[in-house]
C-alpha positions, 0 to 999 in steps of 0.5 A: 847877776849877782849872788844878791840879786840873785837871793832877792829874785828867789826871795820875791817868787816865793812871796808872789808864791804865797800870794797864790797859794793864799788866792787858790785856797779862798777861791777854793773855799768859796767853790766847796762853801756855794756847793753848785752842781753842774746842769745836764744838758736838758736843763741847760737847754730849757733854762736858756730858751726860758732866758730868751722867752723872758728877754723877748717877752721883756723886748715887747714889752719896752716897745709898747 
């Protein structure tokens, strides 16, 4: 490989660099701007068993 090859490969990582470095910052504001907590366990478990009441009561529906 040759010194300006060489250049042009540096040159291109430090683009694909930026572009990541550009990524993690939206993905980040996006995280701090929707402010999401995690559930403790009890609530994840109670919201899926209403998930899957919902989707059973849903089923029932259909069928009739």
């Amino acid at each position: 490989m040759t010194k300006a090859e060489l250049l042009q490969v540096i040159r291109d990582k430090d683009q694909q660099l930026a572009e990541l470095h550009t990524r993690i910052d939206d993905l980040e504001s996006m995280a701090i701007s929707s402010q999401a907590l995690p559930m403790d366990a009890d609530s994840s478990r109670l919201l899926t068993l209403m998930n899957q009441r919902i989707k059973a009561l849903e089923e029932k529906l259909n069928d009739q």
